[in-house]
C-alpha positions in Angstrom: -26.6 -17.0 -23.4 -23.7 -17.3 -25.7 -21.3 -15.0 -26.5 -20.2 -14.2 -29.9 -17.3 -12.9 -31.3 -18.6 -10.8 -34.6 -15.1 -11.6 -36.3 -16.1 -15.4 -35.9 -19.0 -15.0 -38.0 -19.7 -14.9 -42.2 -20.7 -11.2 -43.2 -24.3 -13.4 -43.9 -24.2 -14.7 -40.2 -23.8 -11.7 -38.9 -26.0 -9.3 -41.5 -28.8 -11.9 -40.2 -28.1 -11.8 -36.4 -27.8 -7.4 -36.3 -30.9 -7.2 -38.3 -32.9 -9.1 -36.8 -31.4 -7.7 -32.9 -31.8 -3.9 -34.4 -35.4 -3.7 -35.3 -37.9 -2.3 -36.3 -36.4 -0.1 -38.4 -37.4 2.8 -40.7 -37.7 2.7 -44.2 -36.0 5.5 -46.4 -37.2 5.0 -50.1 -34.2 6.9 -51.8 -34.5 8.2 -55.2 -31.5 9.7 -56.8 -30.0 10.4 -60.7 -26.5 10.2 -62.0 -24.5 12.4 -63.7 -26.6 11.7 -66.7 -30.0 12.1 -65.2 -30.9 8.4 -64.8 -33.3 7.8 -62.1 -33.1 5.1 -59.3 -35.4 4.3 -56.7 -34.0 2.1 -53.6 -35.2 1.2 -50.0 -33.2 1.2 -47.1 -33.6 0.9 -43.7 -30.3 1.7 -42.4 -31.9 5.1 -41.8 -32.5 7.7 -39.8 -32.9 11.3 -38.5 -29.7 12.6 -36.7 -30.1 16.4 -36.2 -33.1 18.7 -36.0 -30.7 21.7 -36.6 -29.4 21.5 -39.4 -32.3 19.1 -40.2 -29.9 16.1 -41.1 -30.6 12.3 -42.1 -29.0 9.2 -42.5 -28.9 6.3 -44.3 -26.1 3.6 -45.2 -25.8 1.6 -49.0 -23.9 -1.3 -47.8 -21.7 -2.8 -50.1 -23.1 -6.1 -51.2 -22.6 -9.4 -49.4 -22.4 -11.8 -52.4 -20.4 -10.4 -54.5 -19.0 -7.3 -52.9 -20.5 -4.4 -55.4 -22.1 -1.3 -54.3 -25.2 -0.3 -55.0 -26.5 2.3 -57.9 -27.2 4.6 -54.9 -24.2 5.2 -53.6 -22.8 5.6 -57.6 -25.3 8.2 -57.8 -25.1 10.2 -54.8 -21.0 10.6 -55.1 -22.1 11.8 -58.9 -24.9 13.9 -57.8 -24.9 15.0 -54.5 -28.6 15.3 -54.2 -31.6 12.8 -52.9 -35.1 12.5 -52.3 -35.9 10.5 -49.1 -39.8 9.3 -49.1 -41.4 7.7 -46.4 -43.0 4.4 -46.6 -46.0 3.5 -45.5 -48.6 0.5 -45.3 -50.3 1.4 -48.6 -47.4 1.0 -50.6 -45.0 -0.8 -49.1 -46.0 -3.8 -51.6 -44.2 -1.6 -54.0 -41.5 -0.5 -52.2 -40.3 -4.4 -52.0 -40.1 -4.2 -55.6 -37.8 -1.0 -56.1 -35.0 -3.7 -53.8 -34.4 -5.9 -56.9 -31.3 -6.8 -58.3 -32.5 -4.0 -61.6 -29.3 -3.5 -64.3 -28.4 0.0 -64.1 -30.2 2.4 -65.7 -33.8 0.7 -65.3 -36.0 3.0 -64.0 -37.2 1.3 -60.5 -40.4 4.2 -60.6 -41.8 2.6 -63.4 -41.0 -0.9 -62.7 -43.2 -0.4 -59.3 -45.7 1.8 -60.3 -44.8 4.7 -58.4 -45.4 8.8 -60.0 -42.8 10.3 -60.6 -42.9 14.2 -58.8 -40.7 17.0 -59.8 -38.8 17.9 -56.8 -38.6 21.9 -56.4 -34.9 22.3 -55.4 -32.8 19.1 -56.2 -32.9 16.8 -59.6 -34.3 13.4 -58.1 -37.6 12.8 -58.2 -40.6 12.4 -55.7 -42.1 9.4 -55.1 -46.2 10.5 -55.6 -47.4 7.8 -53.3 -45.8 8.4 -50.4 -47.1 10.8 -47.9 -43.7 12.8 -46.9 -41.0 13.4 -49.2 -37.4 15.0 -48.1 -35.5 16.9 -50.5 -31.7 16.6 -49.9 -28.8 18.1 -50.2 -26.1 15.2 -49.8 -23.1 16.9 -47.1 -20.8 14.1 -47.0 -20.3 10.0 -47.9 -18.6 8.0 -44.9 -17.1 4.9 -46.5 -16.8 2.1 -43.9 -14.9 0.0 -45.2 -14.1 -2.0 -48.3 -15.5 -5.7 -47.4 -18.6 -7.2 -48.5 -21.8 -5.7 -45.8 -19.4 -2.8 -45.7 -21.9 0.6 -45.2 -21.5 3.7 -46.4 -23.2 6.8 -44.9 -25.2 9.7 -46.9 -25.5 12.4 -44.6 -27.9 14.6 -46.1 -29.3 17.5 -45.1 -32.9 18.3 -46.2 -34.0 21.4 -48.2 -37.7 20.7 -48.6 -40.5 19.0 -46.9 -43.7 17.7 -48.6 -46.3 16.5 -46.5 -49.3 14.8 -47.2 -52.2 17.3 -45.7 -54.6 14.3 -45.3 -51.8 12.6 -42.7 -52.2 15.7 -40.5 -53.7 16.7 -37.5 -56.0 20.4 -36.9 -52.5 22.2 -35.3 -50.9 20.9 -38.9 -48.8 18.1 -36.3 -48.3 15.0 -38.1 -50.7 12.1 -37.0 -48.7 9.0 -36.4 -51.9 6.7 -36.8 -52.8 8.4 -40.5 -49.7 8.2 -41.5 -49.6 4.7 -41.2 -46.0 3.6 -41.8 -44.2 -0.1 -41.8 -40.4 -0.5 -40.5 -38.4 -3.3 -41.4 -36.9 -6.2 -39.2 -35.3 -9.2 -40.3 -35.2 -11.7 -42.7 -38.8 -11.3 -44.6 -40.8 -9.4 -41.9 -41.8 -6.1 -41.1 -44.1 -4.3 -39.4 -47.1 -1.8 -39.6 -46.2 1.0 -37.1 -49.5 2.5 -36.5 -50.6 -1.6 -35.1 -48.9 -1.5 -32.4 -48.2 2.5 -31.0 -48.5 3.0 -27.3 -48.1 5.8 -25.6 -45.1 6.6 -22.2 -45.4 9.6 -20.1 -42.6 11.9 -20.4 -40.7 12.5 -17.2 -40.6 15.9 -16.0 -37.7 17.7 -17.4 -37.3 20.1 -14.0 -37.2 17.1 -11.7 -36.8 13.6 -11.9 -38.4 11.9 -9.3 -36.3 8.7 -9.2 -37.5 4.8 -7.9 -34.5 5.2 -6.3 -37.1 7.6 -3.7 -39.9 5.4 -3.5 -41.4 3.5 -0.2 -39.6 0.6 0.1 -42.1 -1.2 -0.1 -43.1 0.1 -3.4 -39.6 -0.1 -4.7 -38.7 -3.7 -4.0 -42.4 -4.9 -4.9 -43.0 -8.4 -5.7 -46.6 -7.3 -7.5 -45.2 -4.0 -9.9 -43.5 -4.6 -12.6 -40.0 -3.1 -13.8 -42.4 -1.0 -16.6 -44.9 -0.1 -13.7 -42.2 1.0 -11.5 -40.9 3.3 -14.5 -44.5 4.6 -14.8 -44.9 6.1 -11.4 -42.1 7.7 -11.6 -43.1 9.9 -14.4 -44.6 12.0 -11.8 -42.8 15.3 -10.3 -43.8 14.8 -7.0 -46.0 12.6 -4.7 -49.3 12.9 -3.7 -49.9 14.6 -0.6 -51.5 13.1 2.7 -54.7 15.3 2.7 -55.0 14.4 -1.3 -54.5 10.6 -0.5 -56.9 10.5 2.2 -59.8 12.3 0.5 -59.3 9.9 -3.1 -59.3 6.8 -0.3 -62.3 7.5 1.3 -64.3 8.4 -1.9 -62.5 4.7 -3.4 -64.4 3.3 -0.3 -67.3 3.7 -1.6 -66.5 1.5 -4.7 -64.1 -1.0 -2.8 -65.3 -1.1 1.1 -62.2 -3.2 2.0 -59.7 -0.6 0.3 -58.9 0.8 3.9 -58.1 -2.7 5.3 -56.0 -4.3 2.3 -52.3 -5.2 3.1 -49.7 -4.1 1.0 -50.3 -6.6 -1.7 -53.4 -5.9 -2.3 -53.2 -2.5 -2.5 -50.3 -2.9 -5.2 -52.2 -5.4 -6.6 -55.3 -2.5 -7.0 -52.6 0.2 -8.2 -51.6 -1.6 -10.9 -54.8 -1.9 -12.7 -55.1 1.4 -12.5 -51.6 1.8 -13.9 -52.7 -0.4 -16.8 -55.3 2.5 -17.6 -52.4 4.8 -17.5 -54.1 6.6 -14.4 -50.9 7.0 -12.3 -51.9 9.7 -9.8 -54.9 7.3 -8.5 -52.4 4.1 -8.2 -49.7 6.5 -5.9 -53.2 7.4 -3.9 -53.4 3.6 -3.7 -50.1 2.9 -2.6 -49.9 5.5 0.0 -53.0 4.9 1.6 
């Protein structure tokens, strides 16, 4: 694999190569106004959440490559230090592309894509009616990068107001990730639908970490488990005692009469279809036996 010296590259080089290494990422449809109350609506997807308290977010208007200007965004939040993030999802991300074109300043990028405009309750840009959660803003600061074409600069906003879609939640009023449906940006042309491809990974347990470094050696340096199966058994606090291992063996028996005589590879072999079910106490039982 080569290595690359970023200096080496054009900004266009090297905007291709990071976006297309740093991906998926999410989509902030910003809508802001300017000192005269001019709307603009822009997508970005240098973006994301930073801090749960203060509930902050993130998201960079890089200066442009071509020609080196910066975007009606950034003009607008450094004039009005508010903004209205909305979250984009697969039924309109058609006309979120649209909002990205090179508009003269001033054009209203709402009506050129179709989108409702929503009073926000606390801060002067508007909501974007289509999409299912909307973040009103309070902008704390603007971190210039730099002064170069692909140069970013960071709105740290803090967020006064949520909106959420009741239809894109669940009965305990959590928001359900497969509802909402949302798409996330990667390089060049593509993107992707979120809610396509979700899986889920056990959370370790926060008390105690159980390690690989402690497993059986002969689960640890496995030629069978992968480095993903390996990372799923040890989502467990502890292992399996004998008496529990013995009782699940003998009632497997029934179902696989050779379980009690399989070498090692077999065995690994059995525990990791069960791991592919996401049934990780059975697949230690396995491996113990």
């Amino acid at each position: 694999m080569p290595a690359v010296d970023p200096k080496t590259l054009s900004s266009s080089q090297l905007d291709d190569c990071l976006l297309s290494a740093v991906a998926p990422r999410p989509i902030a449809l910003a809508s802001t106004v300017d000192a005269n109350g001019k709307v603009n609506l822009s997508p970005f997807s240098y973006f994301n959440v930073v801090s749960t308290n203060p509930p902050i977010l993130i998201f960079s208007p890089t200066r442009r490559i071509r020609d080196n200007a910066i975007k009606h965004t950034l003009k607008n939040v450094l004039e009005v230090k508010e903004v209205v993030i909305n979250m984009v999802t697969f039924d309109m991300v058609y006309q979120m592309s649209l909002t990205s074109s090179d508009y003269a300043e001033g054009v209203n990028e709402f009506e050129k894509a179709g989108f409702t405009m929503l009073k926000s309750d606390t801060v002067k840009p508007y909501r974007v009616g289509e999409s299912p959660i909307q973040m009103e803003c309070k902008v704390n600061d603007v971190v210039a990068l730099g002064t170069h074409p692909g140069a970013g600069n960071i709105v740290i906003c803090e967020v006064v107001k949520l909106h959420i879609d009741d239809d894109i939640l669940n009965e305990d009023q959590t928001i359900n990730q497969q509802k909402l449906d949302l798409v996330a940006r990667a390089g060049g042309s593509y993107y992707t639908r979120a809610n396509k491809g979700f899986f889920k990974i056990p959370r370790p347990f926060k008390s105690v970490s159980f390690g690989i470094d402690n497993f059986p050696e002969a689960v640890k340096n496995s030629m069978v488990l992968t480095g993903n199966d390996l990372g799923l058994l040890a989502t467990v606090e502890a292992l399996p005692e004998k008496s529990e291992v013995d009782y699940f063996i003998n009632e497997l028996s029934v179902k696989y009469p050779s379980i009690k005589t399989n070498n090692e590879r077999e065995k690994q072999q059995l525990a990791r279809n069960y791991l592919s079910f996401g049934d990780v106490d059975s697949a230690w039982k396995i491996l113990l036996s």
